[in-house]
C-alpha positions as CSV (number, residue, x, y, z in Angstrom):
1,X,-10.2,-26.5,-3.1
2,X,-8.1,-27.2,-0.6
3,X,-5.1,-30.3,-1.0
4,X,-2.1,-31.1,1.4
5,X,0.2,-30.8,-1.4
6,X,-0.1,-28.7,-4.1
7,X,1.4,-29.9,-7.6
8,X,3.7,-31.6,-5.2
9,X,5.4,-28.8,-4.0
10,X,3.6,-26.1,-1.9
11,X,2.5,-27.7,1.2
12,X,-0.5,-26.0,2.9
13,X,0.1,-24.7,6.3
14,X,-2.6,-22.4,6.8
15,X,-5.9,-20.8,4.9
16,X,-6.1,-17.4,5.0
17,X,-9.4,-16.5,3.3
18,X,-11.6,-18.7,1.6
19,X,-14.3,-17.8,-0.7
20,X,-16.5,-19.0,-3.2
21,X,-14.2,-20.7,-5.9
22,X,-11.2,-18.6,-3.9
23,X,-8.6,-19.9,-1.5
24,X,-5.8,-17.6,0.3
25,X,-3.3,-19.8,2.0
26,X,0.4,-19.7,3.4
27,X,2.6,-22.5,2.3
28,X,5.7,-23.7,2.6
29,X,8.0,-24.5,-1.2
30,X,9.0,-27.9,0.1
31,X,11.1,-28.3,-3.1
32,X,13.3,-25.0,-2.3
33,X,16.8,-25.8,-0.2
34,X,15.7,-23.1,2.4
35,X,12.1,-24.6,2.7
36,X,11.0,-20.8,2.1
37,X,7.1,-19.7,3.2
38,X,4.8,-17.9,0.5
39,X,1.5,-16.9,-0.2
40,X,-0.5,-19.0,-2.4
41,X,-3.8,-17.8,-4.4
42,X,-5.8,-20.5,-5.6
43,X,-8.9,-19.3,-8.1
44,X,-11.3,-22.0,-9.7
45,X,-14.8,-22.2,-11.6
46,X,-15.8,-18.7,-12.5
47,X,-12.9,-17.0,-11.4
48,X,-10.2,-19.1,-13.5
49,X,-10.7,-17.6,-16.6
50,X,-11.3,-13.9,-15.0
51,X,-7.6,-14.2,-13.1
52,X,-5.6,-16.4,-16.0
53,X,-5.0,-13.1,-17.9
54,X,-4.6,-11.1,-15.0
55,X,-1.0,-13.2,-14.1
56,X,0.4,-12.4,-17.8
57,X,2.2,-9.9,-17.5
58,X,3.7,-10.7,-13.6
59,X,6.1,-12.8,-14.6
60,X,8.9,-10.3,-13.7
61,X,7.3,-8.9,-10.5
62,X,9.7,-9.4,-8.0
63,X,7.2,-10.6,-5.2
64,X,5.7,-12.9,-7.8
65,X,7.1,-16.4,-7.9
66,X,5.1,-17.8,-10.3
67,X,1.7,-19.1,-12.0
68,X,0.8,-22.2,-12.5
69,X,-2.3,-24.9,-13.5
70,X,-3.5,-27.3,-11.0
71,X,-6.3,-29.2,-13.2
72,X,-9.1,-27.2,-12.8
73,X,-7.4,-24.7,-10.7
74,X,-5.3,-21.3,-11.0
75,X,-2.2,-21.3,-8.5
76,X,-0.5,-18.7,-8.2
77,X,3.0,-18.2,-5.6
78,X,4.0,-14.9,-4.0
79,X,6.9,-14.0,-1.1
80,X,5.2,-13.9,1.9
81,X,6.3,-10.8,3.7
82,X,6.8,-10.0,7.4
83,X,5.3,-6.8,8.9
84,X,2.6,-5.3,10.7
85,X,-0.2,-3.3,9.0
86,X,0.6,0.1,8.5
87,X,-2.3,1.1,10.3
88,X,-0.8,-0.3,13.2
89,X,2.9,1.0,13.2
90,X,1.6,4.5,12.4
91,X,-1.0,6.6,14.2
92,X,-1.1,10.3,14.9
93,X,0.2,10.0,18.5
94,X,3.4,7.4,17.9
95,X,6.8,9.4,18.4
96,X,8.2,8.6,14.6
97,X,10.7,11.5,13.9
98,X,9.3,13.5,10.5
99,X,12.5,12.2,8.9
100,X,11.2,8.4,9.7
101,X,7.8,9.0,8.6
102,X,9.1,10.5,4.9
103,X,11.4,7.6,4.8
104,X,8.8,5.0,5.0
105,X,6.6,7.1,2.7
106,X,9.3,7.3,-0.2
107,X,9.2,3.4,0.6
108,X,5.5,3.0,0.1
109,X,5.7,5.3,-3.0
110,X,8.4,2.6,-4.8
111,X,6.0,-0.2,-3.9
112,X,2.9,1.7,-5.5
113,X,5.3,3.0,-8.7
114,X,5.8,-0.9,-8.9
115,X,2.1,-1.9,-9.5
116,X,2.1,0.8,-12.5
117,X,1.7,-2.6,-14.6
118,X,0.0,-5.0,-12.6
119,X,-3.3,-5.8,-12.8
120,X,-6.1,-3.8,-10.9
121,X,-7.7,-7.1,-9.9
122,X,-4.3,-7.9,-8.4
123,X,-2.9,-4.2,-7.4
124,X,-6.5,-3.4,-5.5
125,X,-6.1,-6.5,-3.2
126,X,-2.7,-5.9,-1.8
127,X,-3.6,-2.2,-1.2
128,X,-6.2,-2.7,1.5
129,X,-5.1,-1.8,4.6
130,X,-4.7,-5.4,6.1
131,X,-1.8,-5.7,3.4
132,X,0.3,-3.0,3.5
133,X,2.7,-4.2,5.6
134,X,5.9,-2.1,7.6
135,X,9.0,-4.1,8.1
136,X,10.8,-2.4,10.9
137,X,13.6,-4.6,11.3
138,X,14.1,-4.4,8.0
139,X,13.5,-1.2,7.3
140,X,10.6,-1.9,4.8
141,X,7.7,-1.3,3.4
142,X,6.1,-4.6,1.6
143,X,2.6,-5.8,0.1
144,X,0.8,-8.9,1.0
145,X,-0.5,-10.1,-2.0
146,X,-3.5,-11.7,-1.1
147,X,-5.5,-11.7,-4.4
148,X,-8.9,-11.9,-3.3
149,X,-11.7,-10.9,-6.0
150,X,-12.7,-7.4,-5.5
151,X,-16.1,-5.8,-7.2
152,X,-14.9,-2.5,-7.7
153,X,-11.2,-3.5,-8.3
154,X,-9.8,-0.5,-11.2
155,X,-7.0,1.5,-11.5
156,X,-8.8,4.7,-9.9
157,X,-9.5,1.9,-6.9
158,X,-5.9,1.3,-6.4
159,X,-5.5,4.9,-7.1
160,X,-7.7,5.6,-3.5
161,X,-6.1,2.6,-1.9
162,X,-2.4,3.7,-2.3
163,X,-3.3,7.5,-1.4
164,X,-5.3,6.3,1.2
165,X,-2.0,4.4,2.4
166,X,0.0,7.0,2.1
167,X,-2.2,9.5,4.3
168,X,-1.7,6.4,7.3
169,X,2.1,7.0,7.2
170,X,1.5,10.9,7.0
171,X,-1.3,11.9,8.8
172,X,-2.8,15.5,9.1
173,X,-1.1,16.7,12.6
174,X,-0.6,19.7,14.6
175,X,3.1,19.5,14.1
176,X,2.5,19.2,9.8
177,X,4.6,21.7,7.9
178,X,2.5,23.4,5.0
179,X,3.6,21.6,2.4
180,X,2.2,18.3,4.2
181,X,-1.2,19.8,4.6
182,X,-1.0,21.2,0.6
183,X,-0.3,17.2,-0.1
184,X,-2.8,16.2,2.2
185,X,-5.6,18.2,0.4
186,X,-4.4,17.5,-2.9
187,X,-5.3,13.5,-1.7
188,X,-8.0,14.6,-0.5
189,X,-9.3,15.4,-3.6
190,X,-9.3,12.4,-5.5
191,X,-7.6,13.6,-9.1
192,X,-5.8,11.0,-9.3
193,X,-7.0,8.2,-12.0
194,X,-3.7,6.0,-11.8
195,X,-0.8,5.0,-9.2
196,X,1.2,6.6,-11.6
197,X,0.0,9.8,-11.6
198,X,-0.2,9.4,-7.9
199,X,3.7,9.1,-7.6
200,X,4.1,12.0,-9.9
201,X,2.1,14.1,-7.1
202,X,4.3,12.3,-4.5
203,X,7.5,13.6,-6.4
204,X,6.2,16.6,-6.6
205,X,6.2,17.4,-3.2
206,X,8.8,15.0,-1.7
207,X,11.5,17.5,-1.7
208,X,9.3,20.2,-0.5
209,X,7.9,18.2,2.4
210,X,12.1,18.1,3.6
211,X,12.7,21.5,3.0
212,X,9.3,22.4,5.1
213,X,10.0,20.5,8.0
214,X,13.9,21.1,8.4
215,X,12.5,25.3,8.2
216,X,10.7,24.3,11.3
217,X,13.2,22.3,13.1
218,X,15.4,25.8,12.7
219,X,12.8,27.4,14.7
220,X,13.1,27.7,18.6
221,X,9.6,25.8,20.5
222,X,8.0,29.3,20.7
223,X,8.3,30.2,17.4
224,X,7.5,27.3,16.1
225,X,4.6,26.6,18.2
226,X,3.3,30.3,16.8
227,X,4.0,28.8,13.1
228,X,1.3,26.2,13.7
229,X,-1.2,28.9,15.4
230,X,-1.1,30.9,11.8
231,X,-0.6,28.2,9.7
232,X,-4.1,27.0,10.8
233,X,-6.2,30.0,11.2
234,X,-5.0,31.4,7.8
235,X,-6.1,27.8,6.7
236,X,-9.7,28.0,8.4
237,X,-9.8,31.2,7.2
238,X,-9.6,30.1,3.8
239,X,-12.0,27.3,4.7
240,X,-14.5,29.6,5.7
241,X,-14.0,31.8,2.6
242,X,-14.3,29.2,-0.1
243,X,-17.9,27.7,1.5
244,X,-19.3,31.6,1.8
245,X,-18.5,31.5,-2.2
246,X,-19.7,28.4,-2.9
């Protein structure tokens, strides 16, 4: 699958992935004036009439630059964004203030609320872990939209994949006001069928995540640190009471 040049313009600098009748690779648009990278997904045999339809209605994505026919091939041309995994820029013991950590969060949200209309076959992919990117310098939070076929790519898939995204950027910790745990649980849980009715829980408690944390930055270190005691027990108490009733 692979060429040099591709419809004489992308110019392969480097394969990504490469499966069966599927080629990720970065190029460079030798045709644009700033000689910008991208991402290129190249789909052929089997897989070119599964991902033709899947490119329809991408044509005003922002990261999407475009889908074209190579012969026998399906190209198609996204940014290629800079970042590091979100996996990797946050872990429980990182020093991110609360207010950083919501920030990037309400960033992640807007890129999920973007994918509302995209594809499952393309949304799944740039949900794994690996391509949920954090722009620091930027200030960012971007996908990587390496297409790769996925089995069990649906919207309930990139339902998981976007909560699960969003518990990396707010993990369960000591220091987590109420409200995070409540929205912790609630992800937890799995109810949501759609990215859209994942941001709905998101806006539901985005405002009450603020309001939770700034009541605990009002406490002195002592009291505080006592909030966290009770908040926990009452919560294992809870626990304890719903699996004797089960």
């Amino acid at each position: 699958m692979e060429a040099a040049l591709v419809r004489e313009r992308y110019k392969l600098v480097r394969v990504l992935r490469r499966e069966d009748h599927y080629v990720c690779a970065e190029a460079v648009d030798i045709l644009d004036r700033e000689k910008r990278s991208c991402l290129l997904n190249l789909y052929d045999g089997p897989l070119l009439r599964t991902y033709l339809p899947c490119f329809d209605r991408l044509e005003r994505f922002p990261a999407c630059r475009g889908a074209l026919l190579d012969g026998e091939r399906l190209v198609t041309v996204f940014d290629l964004p800079e970042g590091t995994p979100a996996e990797q820029a946050f872990h429980r013991r990182d020093r991110r203030s609360w207010r950083e950590r919501l920030d990037y969060a309400a960033l992640l949200m807007e890129q999920v609320l973007n994918l509302a209309d995209v594809d499952p076959a393309v949304s799944c992919p740039a949900l794994l872990p690996e391509n949920v990117l954090v722009d620091e310098r930027a200030g960012r939070v971007r996908l990587r939209f390496a297409a790769a076929p996925m089995e069990d790519a649906s919207d309930r898939t990139a339902a998981r994949l976007a909560a699960a995204a969003l518990k990396t950027v707010l993990p369960r910790r000591f220091s987590s006001p109420a409200e995070e745990l409540d929205l912790l649980e609630e992800l937890d849980r799995d109810d949501c069928g759609t990215v859209v009715q994942l941001y709905a829980l998101w806006r539901r408690y985005e405002s009450a995540l603020r309001d939770g944390y700034e009541a605990l930055e009002r406490q002195n270190a002592l009291r505080r640190w006592i909030s966290f005691v009770r908040l926990r027990v009452r919560r294992a108490l809870r626990r304890k009471k719903e699996v004797n009733n089960w």
